[in-house]
C-alpha positions, 0 to 999 in steps of 0.5 A: 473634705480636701480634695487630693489635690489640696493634700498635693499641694500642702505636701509640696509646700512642707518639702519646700521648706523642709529639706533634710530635716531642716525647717526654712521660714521666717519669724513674724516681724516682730520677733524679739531678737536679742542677747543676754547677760547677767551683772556678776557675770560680766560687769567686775567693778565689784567694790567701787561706787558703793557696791555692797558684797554679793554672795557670789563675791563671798562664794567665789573667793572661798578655796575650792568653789571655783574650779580656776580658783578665779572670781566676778572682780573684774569679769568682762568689766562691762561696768565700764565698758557699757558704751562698747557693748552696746555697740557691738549689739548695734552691729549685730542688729539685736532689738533687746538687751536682756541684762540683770540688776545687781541688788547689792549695787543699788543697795548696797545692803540689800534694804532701802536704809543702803540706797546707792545713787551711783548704782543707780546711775549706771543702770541708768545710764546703761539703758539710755544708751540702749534706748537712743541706739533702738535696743530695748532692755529687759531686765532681770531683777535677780540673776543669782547675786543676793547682797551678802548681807540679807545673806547673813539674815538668812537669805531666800531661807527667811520669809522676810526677803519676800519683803526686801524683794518687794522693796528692791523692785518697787525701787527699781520700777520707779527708777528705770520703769519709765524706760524698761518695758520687758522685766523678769522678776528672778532668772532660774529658781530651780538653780537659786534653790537646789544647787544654792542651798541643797547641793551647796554647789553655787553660792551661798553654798549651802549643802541641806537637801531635805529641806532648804530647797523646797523653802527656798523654792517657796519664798522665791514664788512668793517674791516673785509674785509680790513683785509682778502684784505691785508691777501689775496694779502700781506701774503698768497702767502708767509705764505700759510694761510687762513683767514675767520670770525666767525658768530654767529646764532641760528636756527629760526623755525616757531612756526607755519605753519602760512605763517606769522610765516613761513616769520617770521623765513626767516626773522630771519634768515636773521637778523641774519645770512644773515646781514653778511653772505650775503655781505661776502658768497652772492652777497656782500649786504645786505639781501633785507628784512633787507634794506627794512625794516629798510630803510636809517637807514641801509646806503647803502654799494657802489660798491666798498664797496660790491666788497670788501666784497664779497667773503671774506672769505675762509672758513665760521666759524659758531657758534651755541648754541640754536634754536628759535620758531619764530613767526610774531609780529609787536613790539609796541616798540616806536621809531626805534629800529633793533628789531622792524625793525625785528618784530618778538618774539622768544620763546622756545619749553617747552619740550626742556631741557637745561639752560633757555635762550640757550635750546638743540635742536640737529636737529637745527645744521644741518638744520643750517649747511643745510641752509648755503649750500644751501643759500650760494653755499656749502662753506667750514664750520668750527663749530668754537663754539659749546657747553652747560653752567651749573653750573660746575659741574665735571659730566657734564652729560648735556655737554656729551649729547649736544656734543654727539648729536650736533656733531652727527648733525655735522656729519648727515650733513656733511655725509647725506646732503653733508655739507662741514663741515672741521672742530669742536671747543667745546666752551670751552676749559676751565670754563671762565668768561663768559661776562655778567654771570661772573663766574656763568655759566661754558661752559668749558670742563675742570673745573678751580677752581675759588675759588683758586688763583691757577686756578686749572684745572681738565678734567670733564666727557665731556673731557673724552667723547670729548678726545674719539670722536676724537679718534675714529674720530666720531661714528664709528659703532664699538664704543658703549660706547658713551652713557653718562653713560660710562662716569657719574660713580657714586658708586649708581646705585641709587644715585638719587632715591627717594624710598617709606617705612617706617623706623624700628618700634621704630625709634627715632624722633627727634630735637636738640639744645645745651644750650648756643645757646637757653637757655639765662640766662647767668647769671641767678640763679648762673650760671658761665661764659662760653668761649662763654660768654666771647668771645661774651662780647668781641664783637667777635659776627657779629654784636656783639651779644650774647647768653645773651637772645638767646631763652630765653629757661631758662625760655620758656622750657615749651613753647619748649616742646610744639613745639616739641609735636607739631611735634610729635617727640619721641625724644629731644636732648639738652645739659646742660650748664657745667657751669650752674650746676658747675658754675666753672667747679669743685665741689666746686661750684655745682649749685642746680637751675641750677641742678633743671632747667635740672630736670623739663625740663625732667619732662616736656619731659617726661610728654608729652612722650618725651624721652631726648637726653641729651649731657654733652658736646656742647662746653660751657666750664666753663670760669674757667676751660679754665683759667687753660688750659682747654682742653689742661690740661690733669686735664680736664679729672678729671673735666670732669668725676666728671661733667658726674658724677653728671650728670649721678646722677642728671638725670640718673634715667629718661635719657637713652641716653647720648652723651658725646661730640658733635663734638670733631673735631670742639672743638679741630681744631676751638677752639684750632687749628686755633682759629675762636671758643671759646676758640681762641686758635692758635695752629695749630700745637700741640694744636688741637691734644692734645685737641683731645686727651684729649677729647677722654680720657674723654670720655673714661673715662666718658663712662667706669664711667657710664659703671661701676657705673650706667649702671646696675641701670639705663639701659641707653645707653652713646655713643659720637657725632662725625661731618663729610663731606662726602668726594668725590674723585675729580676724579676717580684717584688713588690718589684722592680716597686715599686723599679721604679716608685719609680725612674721617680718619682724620676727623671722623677717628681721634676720631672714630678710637679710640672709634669704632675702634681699641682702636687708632689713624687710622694708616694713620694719626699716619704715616703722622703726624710722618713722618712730625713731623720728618721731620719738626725737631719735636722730636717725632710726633705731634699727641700723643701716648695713652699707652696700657692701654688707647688703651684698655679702648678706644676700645669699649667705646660706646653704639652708635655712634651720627653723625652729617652731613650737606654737602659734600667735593670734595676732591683731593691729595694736597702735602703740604709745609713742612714748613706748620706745622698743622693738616690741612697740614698733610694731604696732600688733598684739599678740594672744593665744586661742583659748582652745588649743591645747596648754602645756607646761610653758606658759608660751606654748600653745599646741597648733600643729597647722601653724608649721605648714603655714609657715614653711609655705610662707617661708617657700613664698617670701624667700624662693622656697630654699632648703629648710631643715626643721631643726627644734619641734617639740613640747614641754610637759611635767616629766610624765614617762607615759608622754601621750601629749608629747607622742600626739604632738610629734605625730601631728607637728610632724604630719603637717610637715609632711603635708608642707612637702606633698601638697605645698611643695616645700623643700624641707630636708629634715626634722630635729625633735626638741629634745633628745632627752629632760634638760636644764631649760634655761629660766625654768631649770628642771622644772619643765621637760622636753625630752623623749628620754627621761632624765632623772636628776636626783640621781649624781649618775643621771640615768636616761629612760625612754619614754613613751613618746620615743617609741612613737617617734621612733616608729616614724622614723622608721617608716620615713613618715606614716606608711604609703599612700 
């Protein structure tokens, strides 16, 4: 009997290492760490080397099975890229590889007349590698990926694929066995045999409830057990390995304390797990509920049979993902079916998180793990899968928390209830295809990027975390750091946060729009052809459109002017068109209307107490000018001061705030550099940096103009629009934060450097471009030199900075070809998207609504915090009337904003929301819509409704932000 001071001591220890409910210990030494993938899942190269068709190659390319409609051709591409995975489980410090055969790349046609060397080879290959870096392999023989062709003969229906099977593992033992000493026969044969051939829902797709499953069920033990015989007597003598299988199961809990929903979840149970783990790990037979209940359709396994399977296994491998509510439910299906045989429904605990159809709930694992001991003697256990999907994203918070406290589970078992758990695998080693979601769920703990051809692979936070529980073998009470935040850095503590206030009294609300995207009246009242004119008549429009009509705003000004009263805005920004008050571009042909169409569009906003936010330039360049060069003809700078001028003359009275130029970056690389705008030029090279020089010359030229001759008469304010991406660093690396910042400096450092900065270029560009141009045999450097004088004159040319902003870059260093000449290769940096943040209808643009405040602080850091009006913020979408996404991302963008100002002390004065209404959106036409009014365009009189996201928007205006704190 214990003293009560024994029992005081064992209580303390238990409070030591359990703290709030989290269990703190090691594993044994010999723990098997490791992670797991399969070969359709990951290695592509679906057809070379002499593969034969899987199942799954068929399955996936029929119209409707995948839900992105993508396939396994090329995957994570892992067949070549072998040698890089396993580097990245060397840095991770895992001791096993659990990986899969594909049957049909070994044999080609699934039987020993197709035998592939080259198949062959690459496992072998595979393993070699493993073996001389420490890593162990274990392999599975079957992972889902029947070769079609045994598929044709019947597949897992026909009794003879318990011989094939038996062929191909023979095969395989004496290939690889000397070197493989952990095999798994068939991963998950529940999934194999209920959803391959009763829901159809995996391949080979086969929809027969009745009947199919439980065939099927049938021939998989049998297979599996001719494979552990021929293993057991044949190989392991001499190869000293050990071979098991691989089940799949949810934990079943009654949803109540019914005693119906009680028998419901053992019943679960057994249809589940039991269906094949009681022939293997019990009395050799089937669970006596499942013969019961599903009678001869369920045919019976003879003597010899059962002696077979019995105890065929050495180890018990168990994936687990999820747990299930269970509750009794006689189903009213019509006909047989194994579901109906089970009679039950399955449902979640609402409180639980995690994706919609695999919840977190930790505990289920160890009553899992529990279960299998008492049910099944204790054997020894092996986690052969265990892990969360999402999104992909790099921070994987969800992912570093479910394997925190799914091995902590693991570990409470093992340690508290005396499971003989040996071993851990995290499904997945890397992002896959993942069967039926295709490319749209990611379980890896390492991200491929499927957008690359490459098949780029970083280590998300989840590695990190994964790499330091091995390490420390556990949760050893020393280690604290296991917490996720450790492991999510973010630059905010309040990243996340939405805040309550108000902006600054006199903020400036607003709108935008350019001219050619609204106004129409191409050629009205002696208005000259634009580049967008000309490059839309040639039907380089989707679907051939044009701006011809747009809005009809030449002539519904009025009409605008009321929306925009509507929102109780302060502010309205919109451009003149060039060529509609210089119909070419020059003096010489100064349009009275059109000049005359601007002036009563200002009288109009200022008759409703609308200030005007006027831009000279929204890249409508007179067709004629562009004739003689256009941006890349120094001359344009003249041009372009002699039109600010009669701008500046024309309205200047009434107009305080100008805008030179709206996005410099997307004229002079889209239009000159790689030609996918106006004007098409294809100058990659030189072009796009001459453009931008020119551009900030005249808009230097143009400020100082205004500065000199204006400016004290008319008190107005001239400062320019500059576009720019916030640029996240990929990781935290070194060289990622560079690339990072070295991308910000090349896209709105190029133009802001100049103006806001020193007078030049950022000396990292004027370094790069050098340095390339040298040694691409230029003679001088690409990017252009500005004399002293200009430096000068640049310096400080600005009241205000306009900055447009949309979305976010990840960004990582890339080092470029130096044959590749062009700006884009210059910087050596590449650029993607995370996954997880929201998609809209542009492909560019990603919702990440912290990405502005980083950037309106970078920008407060970089250049001495100068005025910044927001002047395009917005989102594209289908043209829905009720625009939830659109009023969720004004809110959020705009909060951030708000937090830019309180807490970050940027001075920002404005925020224009792109747009005012659905207009013609350059290359895209009318196809996507911008706009918190709706504009119909199969209507000649163009009639605006508001949209949902205009009363959203309109409320915030009201209330100068998001009421008081």
């Amino acid at each position: 009997m214990a003293t009560f001071s024994n029992v005081i001591a064992v209580i303390a220890i238990l409070c030591v290492h359990r703290i709030s409910g989290f269990y703190y210990g090691q594993f044994s030494d010999d723990f098997a760490w490791g992670v797991a993938t399969s070969a359709y899942q990951t290695e592509g190269s679906w057809d070379q080397d002499g593969r034969g068709e899987s199942i799954w190659d068929k399955f996936s390319k029929t119209s409707g099975n995948i839900v992105d409609g993508s396939n396994g051709d090329k995957a994570s591409e892992s067949y070549k890229k072998y040698r890089e995975d396993v580097q990245l489980m060397k840095q991770l410090g895992v001791k096993y590889y659990r990986f899969s055969i594909s049957w049909s790349r070994v044999l080609s046609n699934g039987t020993m007349s197709s035998k592939n060397d080259k198949g062959i080879e690459f496992y072998k290959n595979l393993v070699t590698e493993l073996k001389s870096n420490n890593i162990e392999p274990v392999v599975t023989l079957y992972h889902w990926d029947l070769p079609q062709k045994l598929q044709d003969m019947g597949g897992w229906e026909n009794n003879a694929i318990v011989d094939y099977f038996r062929q191909y593992s023979q095969m395989m033992f004496t290939e690889l066995g000397p070197l493989v000493k952990m095999w798994i026969t068939i991963n998950e044969p529940y999934d194999i045999a209920w959803y391959g051939y009763g829901t159809g829902s995996q391949a080979p797709g086969i929809k027969e409830p009745g009947t199919k499953p439980y065939i099927v069920g049938r021939n998989l033990l049998l297979a599996h057990a001719a494979a552990y015989r021929l293993y057991k007597n044949s190989y392991a003598p001499t190869q000293g390995g050990k071979i098991g299988i691989s089940l799949n199961s949810d934990w079943k809990m009654p949803k109540t304390n019914t005693p119906k929903d009680v028998q419901a979840a053992d019943r679960a149970k057994e249809f589940m797990l039991g269906w094949f783990a009681n022939p293997i790990f019990g009395n050799g037979d089937y669970p006596e509920i499942m013969k019961t209940r599903a009678g001869s359709r369920l045919k019976a396994l003879t003597i010899q049979e059962k002696n077979d399977i019995r105890g065929s296994s050495d180890f018990f491998g168990i994936n687990h993902y999820t747990t299930k509510l269970v509750q009794d439910s006689p189903s009213i299906e019509n006909g047989e079916s194994y579901w109906k045989d089970l009679g039950v429904m399955e449902s979640f605990d609402p409180s639980w998180d995690g994706p919609s159809e695999k919840k977190i709930y930790p505990e289920g694992m160890r009553e899992l793990l529990k279960y299998i001991k008492t049910k099944y003697g204790n054997p020894v256990v092996y986690v052969t899968e265990n892990g969360v999907g999402d999104c992909g994203t790099l921070l994987d918070e969800t992912r570093v928390n479910y394997l925190r406290d799914y091995i902590d589970q693991v570990l409470s078992a093992n340690k508290l209830d005396g499971v003989n758990v040996k071993g851990y695998f995290v499904w997945s080693l890397i992002d896959n295809f993942e069967w039926g979601a295709g490319y749209t769920k990611k379980y890896g703990i390492v991200k491929v990027d499927f957008e690359r051809d490459n098949r780029d692979r970083t280590p998300k936070a989840s590695a990190n975390f994964y790499r330091d529980v091995i390490s420390h073998n556990g949760f050893p009470t020393t280690w604290r750091t296991s917490d996720s935040i450790n492991y999510i850095k973010e630059d905010l503590e309040d990243r996340d946060d939405f805040i309550r206030g108000q902006f600054p009294h006199g903020f400036a609300w607003g709108t935008a729009t350019s001219a050619y995207q609204i106004e129409g009246g191409w050629n009205a009242d002696g208005k000259g052809p634009s580049i967008w004119d000309v490059k839309s008549h040639k039907g380089e429009i989707a679907y051939q459109q044009t701006g011809d009509v747009a809005c009809d705003s030449y002539h519904k000004y009025k009409e605008d002017v009321q929306m925009l009263v509507r929102l109780g805005v302060s502010h309205y920004r919109f451009s003149i068109a060039w060529s509609r008050v210089m119909a070419d571009g020059t003096l010489h042909t100064i349009n009275s209307k059109g000049i005359e169409y601007y002036n009563n569009l200002i009288d109009e906003l200022l008759g409703n107490n609308i200030q005007p936010m006027v831009t000279l330039y929204h890249w409508d360049l007179p067709q004629a000018l562009q004739d003689i060069g256009g941006w890349q003809n120094d001359k344009i700078i003249e041009y372009f001061n002699d039109y600010a001028r009669l701008c500046y003359s024309s309205f200047g009275d009434r107009v305080k705030l100008w805008i030179t130029f709206n996005e410099a970056f997307v004229v002079s690389w889209l239009g000159y550099g790689i030609a996918v705008f106006a004007p098409g030029v294809y100058s990659p090279d030189t072009g796009a940096y001459t453009v931008a020089h020119n551009i900030i010359r005249s808009h230097t030229r143009a400020y100082r103009t205004y500065e000199t001759a204006f400016k004290a008469v008319q008190q107005g304010q001239v400062g320019i629009t500059l576009d720019c991406d916030w640029k996240e660093p990929l990781t935290d690396s070194a060289a990622n934060r560079y690339a990072a910042e070295r991308a910000l400096q090349f896209k709105l450092g190029w133009f802001a450097n100049p103006i806001f900065g020193n007078g030049d270029y950022p000396s990292v560009m004027k370094r790069k471009v050098a340095d390339k141009s040298r040694r691409q045999g230029f003679p001088k450097s690409r990017l252009p030199q500005f004399t002293p004088e200009e430096i000068e004159q640049n310096r400080g040319a600005f009241d205000f900075l306009g900055l447009n902003h949309y979305t976010t870059n990840l960004v990582r260093e890339e080092i470029r070809d130096i044959n590749w000449h062009s700006y884009e290769s210059d910087q050596d940096i590449d650029t993607s998207e995370d996954p997880c943040w929201n998609s809209t209808e542009s492909s560019w643009l990603r919702v990440n609504p912290w990405g502005i405040r980083r950037l309106l602080k970078w920008i407060k850091d970089r250049y001495g915090n100068p005025p910044v009006y927001v002047t395009e913020n917005g989102v594209s979408d289908k043209g829905e009337m009720m625009d939830v996404s659109r009023a969720t991302y004004y809110t959020r963008y705009i909060n951030e904003v708000l937090k830019a100002i309180r807490r970050d002390g940027c001075d920002v004065r404005g925020y224009m929301a792109w747009a005012l209404m659905d207009n013609m959106e350059w290359n895209s036409g009318y196809t996507q819509k911008f706009g918190l009014y709706h504009v119909n365009f199969d209507d000649p009189n163009r009639p605006r409704t508001a949209k949902h996201s205009a009363s959203v928007y309109g409320k915030i205006v009201r209330d100068n932000g998001f009421g008081y704190l």
